[in-house]
C-alpha positions in Angstrom: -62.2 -88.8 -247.5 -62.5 -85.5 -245.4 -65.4 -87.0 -243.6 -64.2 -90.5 -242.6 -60.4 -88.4 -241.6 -62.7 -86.5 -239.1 -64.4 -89.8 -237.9 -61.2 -91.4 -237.0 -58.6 -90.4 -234.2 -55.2 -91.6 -234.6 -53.8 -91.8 -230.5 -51.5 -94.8 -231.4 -49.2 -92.6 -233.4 -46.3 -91.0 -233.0 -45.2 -87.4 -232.8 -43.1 -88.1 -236.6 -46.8 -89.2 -238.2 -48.2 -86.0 -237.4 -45.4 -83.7 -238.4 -45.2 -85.8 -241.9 -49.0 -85.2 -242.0 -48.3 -81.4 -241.9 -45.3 -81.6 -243.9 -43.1 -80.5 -241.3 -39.8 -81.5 -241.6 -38.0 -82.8 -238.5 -33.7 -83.0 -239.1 -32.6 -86.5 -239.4 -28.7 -85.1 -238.3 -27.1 -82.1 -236.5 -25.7 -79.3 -238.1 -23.0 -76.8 -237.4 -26.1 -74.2 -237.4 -28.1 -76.4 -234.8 -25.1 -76.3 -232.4 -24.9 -72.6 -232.9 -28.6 -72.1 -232.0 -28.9 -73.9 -228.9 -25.4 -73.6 -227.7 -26.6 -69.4 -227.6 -29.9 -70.4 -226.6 -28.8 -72.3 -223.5 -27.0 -69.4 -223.0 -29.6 -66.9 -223.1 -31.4 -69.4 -220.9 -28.5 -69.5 -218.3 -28.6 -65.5 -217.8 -32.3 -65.1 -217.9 -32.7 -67.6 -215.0 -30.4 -66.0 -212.8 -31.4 -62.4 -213.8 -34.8 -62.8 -212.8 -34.0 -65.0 -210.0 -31.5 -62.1 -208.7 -35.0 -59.7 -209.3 -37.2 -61.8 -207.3 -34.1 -62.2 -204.0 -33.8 -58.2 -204.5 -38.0 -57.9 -203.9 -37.8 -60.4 -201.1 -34.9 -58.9 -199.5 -35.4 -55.3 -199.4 -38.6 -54.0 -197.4 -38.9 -50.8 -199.4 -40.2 -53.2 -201.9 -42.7 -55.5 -199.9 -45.9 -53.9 -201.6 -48.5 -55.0 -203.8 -47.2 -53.9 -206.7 -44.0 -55.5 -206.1 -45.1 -58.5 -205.3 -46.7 -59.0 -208.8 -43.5 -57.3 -210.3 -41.9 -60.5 -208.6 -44.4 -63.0 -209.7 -43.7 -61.3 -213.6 -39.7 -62.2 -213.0 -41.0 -65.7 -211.7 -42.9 -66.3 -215.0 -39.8 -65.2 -216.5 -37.7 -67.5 -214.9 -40.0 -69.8 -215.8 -40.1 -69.5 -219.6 -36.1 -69.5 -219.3 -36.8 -72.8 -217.5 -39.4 -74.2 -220.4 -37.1 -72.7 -223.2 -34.0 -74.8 -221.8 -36.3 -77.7 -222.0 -37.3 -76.2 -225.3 -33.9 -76.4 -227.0 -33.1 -80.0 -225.4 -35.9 -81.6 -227.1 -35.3 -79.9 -230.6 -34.3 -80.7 -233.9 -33.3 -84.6 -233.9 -34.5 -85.4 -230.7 -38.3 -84.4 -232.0 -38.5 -87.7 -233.4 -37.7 -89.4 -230.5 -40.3 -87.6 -227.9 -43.6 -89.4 -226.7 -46.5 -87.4 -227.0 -46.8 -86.6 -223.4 -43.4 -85.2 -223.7 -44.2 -83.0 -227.0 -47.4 -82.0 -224.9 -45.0 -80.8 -221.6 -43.2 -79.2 -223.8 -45.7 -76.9 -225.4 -47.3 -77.0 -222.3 -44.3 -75.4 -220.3 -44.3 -72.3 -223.1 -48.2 -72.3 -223.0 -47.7 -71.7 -219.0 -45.2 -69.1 -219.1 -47.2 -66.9 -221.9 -50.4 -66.9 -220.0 -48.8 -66.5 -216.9 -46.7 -63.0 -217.9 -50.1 -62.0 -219.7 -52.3 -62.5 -216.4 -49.9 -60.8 -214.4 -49.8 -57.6 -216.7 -53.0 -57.7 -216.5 -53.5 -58.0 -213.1 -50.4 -55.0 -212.8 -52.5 -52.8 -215.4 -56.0 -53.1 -212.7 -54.1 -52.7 -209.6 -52.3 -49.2 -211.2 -55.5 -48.2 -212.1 -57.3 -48.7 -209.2 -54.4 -47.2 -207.4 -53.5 -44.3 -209.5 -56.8 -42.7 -210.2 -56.9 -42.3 -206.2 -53.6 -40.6 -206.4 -51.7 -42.8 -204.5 -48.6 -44.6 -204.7 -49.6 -48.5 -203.5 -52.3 -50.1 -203.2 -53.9 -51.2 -199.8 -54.5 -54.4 -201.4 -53.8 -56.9 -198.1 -50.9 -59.8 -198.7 -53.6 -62.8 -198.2 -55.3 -60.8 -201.0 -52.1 -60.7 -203.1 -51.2 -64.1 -202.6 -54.6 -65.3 -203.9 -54.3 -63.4 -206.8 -51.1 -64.7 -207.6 -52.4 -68.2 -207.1 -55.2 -67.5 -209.1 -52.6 -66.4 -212.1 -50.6 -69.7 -212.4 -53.2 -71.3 -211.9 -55.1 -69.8 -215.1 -51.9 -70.6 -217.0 -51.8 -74.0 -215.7 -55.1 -74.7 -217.6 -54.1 -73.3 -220.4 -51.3 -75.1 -220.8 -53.0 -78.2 -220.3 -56.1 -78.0 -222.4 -54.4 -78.9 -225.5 -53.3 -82.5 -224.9 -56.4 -82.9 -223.0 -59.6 -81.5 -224.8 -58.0 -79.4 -227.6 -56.1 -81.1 -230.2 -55.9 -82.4 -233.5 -55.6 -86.1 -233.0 -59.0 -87.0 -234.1 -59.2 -84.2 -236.8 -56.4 -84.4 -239.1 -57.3 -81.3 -241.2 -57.3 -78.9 -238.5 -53.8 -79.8 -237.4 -51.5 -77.0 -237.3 -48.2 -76.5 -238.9 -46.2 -74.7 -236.1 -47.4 -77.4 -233.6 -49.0 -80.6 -235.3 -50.6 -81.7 -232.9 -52.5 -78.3 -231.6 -55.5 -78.0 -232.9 -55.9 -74.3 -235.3 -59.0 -73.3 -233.7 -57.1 -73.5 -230.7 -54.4 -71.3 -231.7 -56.8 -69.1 -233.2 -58.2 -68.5 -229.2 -55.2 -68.4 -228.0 -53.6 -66.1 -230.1 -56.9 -63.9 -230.5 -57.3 -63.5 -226.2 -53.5 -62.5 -225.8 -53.8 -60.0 -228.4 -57.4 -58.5 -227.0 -55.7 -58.8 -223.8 -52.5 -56.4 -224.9 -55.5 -53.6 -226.4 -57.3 -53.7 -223.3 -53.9 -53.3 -221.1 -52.6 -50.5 -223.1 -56.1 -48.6 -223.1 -55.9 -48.6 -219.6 -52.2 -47.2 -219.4 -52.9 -44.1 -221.3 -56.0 -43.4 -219.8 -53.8 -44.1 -216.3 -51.4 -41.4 -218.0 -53.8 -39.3 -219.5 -55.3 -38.9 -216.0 -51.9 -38.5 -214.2 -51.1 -35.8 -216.3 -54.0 -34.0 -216.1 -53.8 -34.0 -212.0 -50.4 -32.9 -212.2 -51.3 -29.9 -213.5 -53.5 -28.5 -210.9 -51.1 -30.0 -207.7 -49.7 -27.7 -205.6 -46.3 -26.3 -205.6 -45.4 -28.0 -202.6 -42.4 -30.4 -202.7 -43.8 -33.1 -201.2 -47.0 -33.1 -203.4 -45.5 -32.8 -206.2 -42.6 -35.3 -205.4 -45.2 -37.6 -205.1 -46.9 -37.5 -207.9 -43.2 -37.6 -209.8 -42.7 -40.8 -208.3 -46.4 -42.2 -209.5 -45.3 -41.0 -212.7 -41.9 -42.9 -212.7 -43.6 -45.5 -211.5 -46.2 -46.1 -214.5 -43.3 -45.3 -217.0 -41.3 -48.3 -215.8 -44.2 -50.6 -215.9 -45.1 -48.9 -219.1 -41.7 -50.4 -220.6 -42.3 -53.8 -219.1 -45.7 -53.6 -220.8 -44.3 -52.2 -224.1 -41.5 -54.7 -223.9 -44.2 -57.7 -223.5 -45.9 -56.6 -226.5 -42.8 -56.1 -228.6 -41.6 -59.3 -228.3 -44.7 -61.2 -228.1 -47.3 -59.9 -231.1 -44.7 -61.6 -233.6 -45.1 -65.1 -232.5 -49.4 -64.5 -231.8 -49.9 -62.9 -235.1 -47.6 -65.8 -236.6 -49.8 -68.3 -234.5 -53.2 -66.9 -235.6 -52.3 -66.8 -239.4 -51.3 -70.7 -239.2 -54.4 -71.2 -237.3 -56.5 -69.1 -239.8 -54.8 -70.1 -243.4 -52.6 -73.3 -242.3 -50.1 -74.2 -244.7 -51.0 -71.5 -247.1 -49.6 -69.0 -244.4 -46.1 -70.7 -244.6 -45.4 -70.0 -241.0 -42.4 -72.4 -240.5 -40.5 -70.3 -242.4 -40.3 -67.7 -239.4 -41.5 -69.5 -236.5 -38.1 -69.6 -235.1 -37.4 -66.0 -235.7 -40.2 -65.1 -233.6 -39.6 -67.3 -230.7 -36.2 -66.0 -230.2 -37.7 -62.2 -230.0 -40.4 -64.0 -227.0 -36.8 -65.5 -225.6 -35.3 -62.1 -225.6 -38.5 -60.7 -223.6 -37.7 -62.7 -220.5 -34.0 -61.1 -220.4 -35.1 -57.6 -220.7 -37.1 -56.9 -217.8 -34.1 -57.2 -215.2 -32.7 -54.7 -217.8 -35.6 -52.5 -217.2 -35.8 -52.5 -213.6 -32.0 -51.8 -213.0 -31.6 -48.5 -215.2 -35.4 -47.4 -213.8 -35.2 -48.2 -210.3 -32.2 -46.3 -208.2 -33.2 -48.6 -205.2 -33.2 -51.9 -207.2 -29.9 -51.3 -209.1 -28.1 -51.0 -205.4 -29.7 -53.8 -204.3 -28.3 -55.6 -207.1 -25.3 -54.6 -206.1 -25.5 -55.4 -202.6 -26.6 -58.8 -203.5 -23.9 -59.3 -205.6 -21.5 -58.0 -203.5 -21.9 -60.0 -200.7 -22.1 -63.2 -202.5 -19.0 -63.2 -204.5 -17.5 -61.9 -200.6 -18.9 -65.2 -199.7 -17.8 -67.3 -202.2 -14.2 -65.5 -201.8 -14.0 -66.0 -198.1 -15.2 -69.6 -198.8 -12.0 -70.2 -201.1 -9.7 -68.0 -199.0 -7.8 -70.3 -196.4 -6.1 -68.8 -193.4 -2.9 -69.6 -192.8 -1.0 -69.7 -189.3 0.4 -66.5 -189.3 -3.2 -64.9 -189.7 -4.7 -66.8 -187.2 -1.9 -65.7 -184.2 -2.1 -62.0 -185.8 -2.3 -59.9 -182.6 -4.2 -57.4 -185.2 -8.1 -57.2 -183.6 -11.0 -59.1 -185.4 -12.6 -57.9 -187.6 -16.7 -57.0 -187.8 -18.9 -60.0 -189.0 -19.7 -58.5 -192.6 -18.5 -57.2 -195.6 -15.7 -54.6 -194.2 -15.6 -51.0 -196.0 -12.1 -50.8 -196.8 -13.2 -49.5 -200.7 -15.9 -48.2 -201.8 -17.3 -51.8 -203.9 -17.1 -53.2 -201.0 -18.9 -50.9 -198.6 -22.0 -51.6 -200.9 -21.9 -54.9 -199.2 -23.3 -54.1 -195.9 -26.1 -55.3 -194.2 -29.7 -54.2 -195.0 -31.1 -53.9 -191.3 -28.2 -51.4 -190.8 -29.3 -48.8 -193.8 -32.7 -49.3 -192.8 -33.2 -50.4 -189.0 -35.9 -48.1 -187.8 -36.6 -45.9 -190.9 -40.3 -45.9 -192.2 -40.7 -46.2 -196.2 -39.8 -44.1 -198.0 -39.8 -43.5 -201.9 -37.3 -45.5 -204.0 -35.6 -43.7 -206.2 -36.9 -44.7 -209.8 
């Protein structure tokens, strides 16, 4: 029976065969606790989109920020915006709707998770390298080159790309039945087993390398001179690494759940009964991509006021945009006023333009 199940590949069936085959059940009708779920989930969705989105206009807009490291900050809130993205996606083709997906569409979906994982891991990874190479010299950036940045970047979504596309290409279960898993029924468990295996060995590496980055930091700081520049300096490095260290640490937190829940359905399959709190876990992973905008606002002085300069000016926009003037204010004899964001409180002198604060000025250390 086993032996003529592994000869055979069922492509002609449906998403619903394979779930049956694995004895997960998909919900014939909606209930008042599916409405709750994805109504917050949306929700969720909604802010993690624009937090990460308002990370990646702060990092473009503010040239105290165009550096290296930065950059690859950015690219982590664009993977996070991303997995907002594929989770919205996520919780429109859920419950119900399962049954009525293709099997390209159940792949894209997977895929889009798959994508955003891989993506967030590569970049920490390729964070945790350019700190240490960085670091151990004692200095604040790297003199990585953009070009040089931009490939690397590349070369990260492009790594999650594949790996998001492997299963529905090479790595599934549709010609071996028995090695379907239950979380996803039509992912193969070896490949989960891979999958979940390289992110985890990829989270011991990166945090090996952080407290040997910290160990070495510290060690430094002890024998730097008294001057307030040096040791200003290596203050900031230090601040630095702590706020990627909660990024990190964050990552991990909300992450190992749903890998060690994937490895033991790849490993023991049914017998590890991980439908039971699948969904548990993948609302922690949700949670992850909300929390670094949280991280980066109480860390970094210099990105919580450019927050706040962003946010100023656009709901200045959008009140000027509503606001119409009337004929009384348009033969006031009073004298214009500036183009801008006038300062007649102090909310609204936050919202003043950046070339004015900064026209002329070399770096200089953001406050963290």
């Amino acid at each position: 029976m086993e032996s003529s199940l592994s000869n055979t590949c069922y492509y002609d069936h449906n998403v619903t065969f394979f779930y049956n085959w694995v004895g997960k059940k998909i919900s014939v009708a909606w209930t008042t606790r599916d409405f709750v779920v994805i109504g917050l989930g949306l929700t969720v969705c909604f802010i993690v989109v624009l937090a990460n989105l308002m990370v990646m206009v702060a990092i473009f807009m503010n040239r105290r920020f165009h550096f290296p490291i930065y950059y690859l900050l950015g690219n982590m809130a664009a993977a996070d915006l991303f997995a907002g993205v594929a989770y919205v996606n996520l919780m429109l083709n859920t419950g119900p709707w399962t049954s009525m997906l293709t099997k390209n569409q159940w792949y894209i979906r997977g895929a889009l998770i798959d994508i955003s994982l891989t993506a967030s891991v590569a970049n920490l990874l390729a964070v945790a390298v350019e700190r240490h190479q960085t670091i151990l010299t004692m200095q604040l950036h790297s003199k990585m080159s953009k070009r040089r940045v931009v490939l690397l970047i590349v070369c990260i979504w492009a790594v999650g790309i594949i790996m998001g596309v492997v299963p529905s290409m090479v790595w599934n279960c549709e010609c071996h039945l028995e090695d379907c898993s239950t979380v996803a029924p039509l992912y193969s468990r070896r490949f989960l087993i891979f999958w979940a295996v390289l992110n985890l060995l990829t989270f011991f590496i990166m945090v090996a390398m952080y407290i040997r980055i910290f160990i070495y930091v510290r060690y430094q700081s002890q024998y730097t001179s008294q001057h307030n520049s040096e040791m200003q300096h290596s203050q900031t490095i230090i601040n630095l690494m702590k706020t990627i260290f909660m990024v990190l640490g964050a990552f991990v937190i909300c992450w190992t759940p749903g890998l060690v829940t994937l490895l033991l359905d790849g490993l023991l399959g049914k017998e590890s009964h991980a439908n039971d709190y699948e969904k548990f876990c993948l609302v922690i992973a949700e949670c992850n991509s909300l929390v670094n905008p949280i991280i980066y606002s109480l860390r970094d002085k210099e990105m919580r006021q450019t927050f706040k300069r962003i946010l100023c000016c656009l709901f200045r926009r959008v009140d000027d945009q509503q606001r119409q003037p009337s004929p009384i204010e348009i033969d006031s004899p009073t004298p214009k006023e500036p183009l801008g964001c006038v300062q007649k409180s102090e909310h609204e002198a936050l919202c003043f333009s950046q070339e004015t604060n900064h026209k002329g000025d070399s770096w200089t250390t953001p406050g963290l």
